[in-house]
KESEBA-128461 format. One record per residue (C-alpha): residue in three letters; x, y, z. Coordinates in steps of 0.05 Angstrom, whole numbers, padded with zeros to 5 digits, always signed. Layout:
BEGIN
ALAXYZ
...
***
This chain:
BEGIN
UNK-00382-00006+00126
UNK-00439+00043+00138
UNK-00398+00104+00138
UNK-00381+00100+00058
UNK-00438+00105+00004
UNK-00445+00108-00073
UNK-00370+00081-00084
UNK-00357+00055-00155
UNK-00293+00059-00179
UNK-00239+00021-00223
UNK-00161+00012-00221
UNK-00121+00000-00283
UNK-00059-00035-00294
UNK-00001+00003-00281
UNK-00031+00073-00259
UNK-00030+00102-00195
UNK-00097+00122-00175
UNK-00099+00176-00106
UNK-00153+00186-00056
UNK-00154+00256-00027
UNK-00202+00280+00015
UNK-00200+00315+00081
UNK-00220+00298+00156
UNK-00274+00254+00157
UNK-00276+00235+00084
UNK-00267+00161+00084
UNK-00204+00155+00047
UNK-00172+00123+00101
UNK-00231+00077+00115
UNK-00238+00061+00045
UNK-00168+00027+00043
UNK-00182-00021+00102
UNK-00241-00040+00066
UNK-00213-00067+00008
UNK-00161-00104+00047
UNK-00208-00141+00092
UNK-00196-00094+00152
UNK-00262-00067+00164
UNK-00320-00106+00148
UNK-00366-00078+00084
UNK-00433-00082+00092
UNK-00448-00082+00011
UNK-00420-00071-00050
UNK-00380-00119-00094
UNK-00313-00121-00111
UNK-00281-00143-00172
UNK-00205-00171-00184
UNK-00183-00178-00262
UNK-00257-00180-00281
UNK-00268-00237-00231
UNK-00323-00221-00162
UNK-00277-00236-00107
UNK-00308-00234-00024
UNK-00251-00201+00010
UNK-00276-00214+00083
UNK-00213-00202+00121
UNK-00140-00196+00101
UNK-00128-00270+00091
UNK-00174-00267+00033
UNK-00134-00189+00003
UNK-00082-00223+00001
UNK-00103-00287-00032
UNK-00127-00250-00091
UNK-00052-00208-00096
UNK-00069-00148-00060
UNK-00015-00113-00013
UNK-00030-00060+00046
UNK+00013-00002+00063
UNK-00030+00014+00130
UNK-00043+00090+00167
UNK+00002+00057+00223
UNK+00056+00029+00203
UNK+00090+00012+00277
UNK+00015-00017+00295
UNK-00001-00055+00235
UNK+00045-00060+00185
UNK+00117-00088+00219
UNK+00133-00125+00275
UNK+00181-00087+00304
UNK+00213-00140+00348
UNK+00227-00184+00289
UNK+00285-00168+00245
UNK+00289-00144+00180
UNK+00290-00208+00137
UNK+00233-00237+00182
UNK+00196-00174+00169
UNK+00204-00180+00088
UNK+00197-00258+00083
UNK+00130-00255+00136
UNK+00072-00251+00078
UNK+00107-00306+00045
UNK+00134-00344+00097
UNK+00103-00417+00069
UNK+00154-00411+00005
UNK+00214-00405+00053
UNK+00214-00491+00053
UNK+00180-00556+00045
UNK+00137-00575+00077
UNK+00153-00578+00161
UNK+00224-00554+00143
UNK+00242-00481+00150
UNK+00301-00469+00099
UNK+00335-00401+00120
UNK+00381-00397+00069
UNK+00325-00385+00022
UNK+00296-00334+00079
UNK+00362-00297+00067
UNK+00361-00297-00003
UNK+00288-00270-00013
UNK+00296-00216+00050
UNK+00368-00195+00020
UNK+00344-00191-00059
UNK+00292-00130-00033
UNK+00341-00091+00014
UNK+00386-00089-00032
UNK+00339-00064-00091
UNK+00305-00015-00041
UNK+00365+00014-00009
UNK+00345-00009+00063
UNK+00390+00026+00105
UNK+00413-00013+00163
UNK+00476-00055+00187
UNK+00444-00119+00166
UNK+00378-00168+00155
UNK+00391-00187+00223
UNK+00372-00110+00246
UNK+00313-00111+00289
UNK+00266-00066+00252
UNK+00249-00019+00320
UNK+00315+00007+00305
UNK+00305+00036+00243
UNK+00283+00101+00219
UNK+00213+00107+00196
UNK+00229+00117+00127
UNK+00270+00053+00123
UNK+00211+00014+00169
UNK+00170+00047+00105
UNK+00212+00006+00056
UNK+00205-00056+00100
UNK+00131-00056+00099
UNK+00138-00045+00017
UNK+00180-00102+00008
UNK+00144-00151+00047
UNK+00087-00146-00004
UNK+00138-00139-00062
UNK+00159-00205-00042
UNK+00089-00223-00038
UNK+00090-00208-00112
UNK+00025-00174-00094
UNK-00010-00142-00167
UNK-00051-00087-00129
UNK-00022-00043-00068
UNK-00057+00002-00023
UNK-00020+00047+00004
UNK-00053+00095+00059
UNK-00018+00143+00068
UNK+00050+00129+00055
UNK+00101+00177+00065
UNK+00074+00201+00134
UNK+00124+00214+00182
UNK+00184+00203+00135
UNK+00240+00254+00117
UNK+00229+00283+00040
UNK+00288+00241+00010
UNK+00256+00179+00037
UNK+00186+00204+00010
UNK+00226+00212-00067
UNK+00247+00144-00053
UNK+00177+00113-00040
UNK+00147+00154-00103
UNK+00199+00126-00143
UNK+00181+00059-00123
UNK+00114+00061-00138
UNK+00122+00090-00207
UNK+00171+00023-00222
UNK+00123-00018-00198
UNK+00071+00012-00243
UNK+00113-00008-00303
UNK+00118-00081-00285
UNK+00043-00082-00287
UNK+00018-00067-00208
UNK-00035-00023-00191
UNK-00030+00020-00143
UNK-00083+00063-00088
UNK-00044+00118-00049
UNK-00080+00161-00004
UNK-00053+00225+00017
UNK-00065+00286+00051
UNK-00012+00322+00012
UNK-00046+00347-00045
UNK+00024+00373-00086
UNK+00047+00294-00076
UNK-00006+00267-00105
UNK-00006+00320-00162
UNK+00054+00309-00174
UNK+00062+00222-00181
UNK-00014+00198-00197
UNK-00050+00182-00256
UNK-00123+00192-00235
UNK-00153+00228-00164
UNK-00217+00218-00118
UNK-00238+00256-00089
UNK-00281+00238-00027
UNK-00328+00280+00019
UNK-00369+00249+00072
UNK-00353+00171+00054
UNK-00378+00202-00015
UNK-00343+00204-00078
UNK-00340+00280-00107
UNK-00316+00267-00167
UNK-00255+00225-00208
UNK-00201+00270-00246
UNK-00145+00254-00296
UNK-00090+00296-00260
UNK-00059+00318-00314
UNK-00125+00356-00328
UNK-00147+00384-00258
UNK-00101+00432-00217
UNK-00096+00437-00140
UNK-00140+00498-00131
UNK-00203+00457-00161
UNK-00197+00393-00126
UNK-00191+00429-00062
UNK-00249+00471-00082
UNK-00299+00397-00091
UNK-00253+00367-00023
***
């Protein structure tokens, strides 16, 4: 994608690493690249040391990587479908064998993740429409949990959601960090990211400004180079 330049960056195991930047930085745009969304036009990427061509998201999520998307009622549910389709829909080929369609694994796989994210709803039958978008938030996680995806990208996650739900989501993220996942979280809210990342870019024109250890930087500086 012609819009970003110069980007070279790397993701560790367990960390959470969060792109800040303001209108018209490429933060956003950066996320869809890496999951096959937009085309790149150059550049290589690189998955556990290995060169991987992520072309579309087919090929992200091949090599275990997960996308929270910008819109989550456009892209990253399908509202119509309930719950447990939702959750079991990136890994919908383990649900039998072969031409048969076994639903009482379905219910098993969809049930294990709203229980361990606290989905709040009267059932897996729910249709996720219904739902509020903090819950339809948890959804979209626990499809790629059950993906057993190793790096997430998460653009802008807590948009839109009330600020218990947002704790929630945080939360989450920091547990997966500890089983190993590595996770990208763009955000717009700088005391958010301050407060749950490991490591910030900052971006500026499809640019990168400059790559902090948060504990290090303070809010006033990376504003200053945003």
């Amino acid at each position: 994608m012609d819009r970003l330049k110069d980007i070279s960056f790397d993701l560790r195991e367990g960390e959470i690493l969060a792109l800040f930047g303001l209108l018209g930085s490429g933060i956003h745009d950066l996320l869809s690249v890496l999951f096959g969304d937009r085309k790149k036009t150059k550049g290589e990427i690189y998955v556990r040391g290995k060169k991987v061509e992520i072309l579309n998201p087919n090929a992200a999520k091949a090599n275990d990587l997960g996308y929270i998307p910008l819109d989550r009622k456009e892209e990253g549910v399908a509202l119509f479908l309930s719950i447990k389709q939702n959750i079991t829909s990136s890994n919908i080929e383990e649900m039998g064998n072969g031409f048969m369609f076994n639903r009482k694994i379905e219910t098993e796989r969809a049930k294990k993740w709203f229980d361990k994210l606290d989905i709040k709803a009267p059932s897996l039958d729910t249709i996720v429409n219904s739902l509020s978008g903090g819950n339809q938030q948890k959804v979209i996680v626990a499809k790629w949990l059950e993906r057993n995806a190793k790096i997430l990208l998460m653009n802008e996650p807590t948009r839109g959601i009330d600020v218990g739900t947002k704790r929630e989501i945080y939360v989450i993220a920091e547990e997966l960090c500890k089983q190993g996942v590595g996770v990208i979280m763009s955000s717009s809210e700088l005391p958010e990211i301050m407060g749950v990342s490991d490591r910030v870019i900052i971006m500026r024109d499809g640019k990168i400004s400059g790559i902090f250890n948060t504990k290090d930087t303070n809010q006033e500086e990376l504003m200053h180079i945003a």
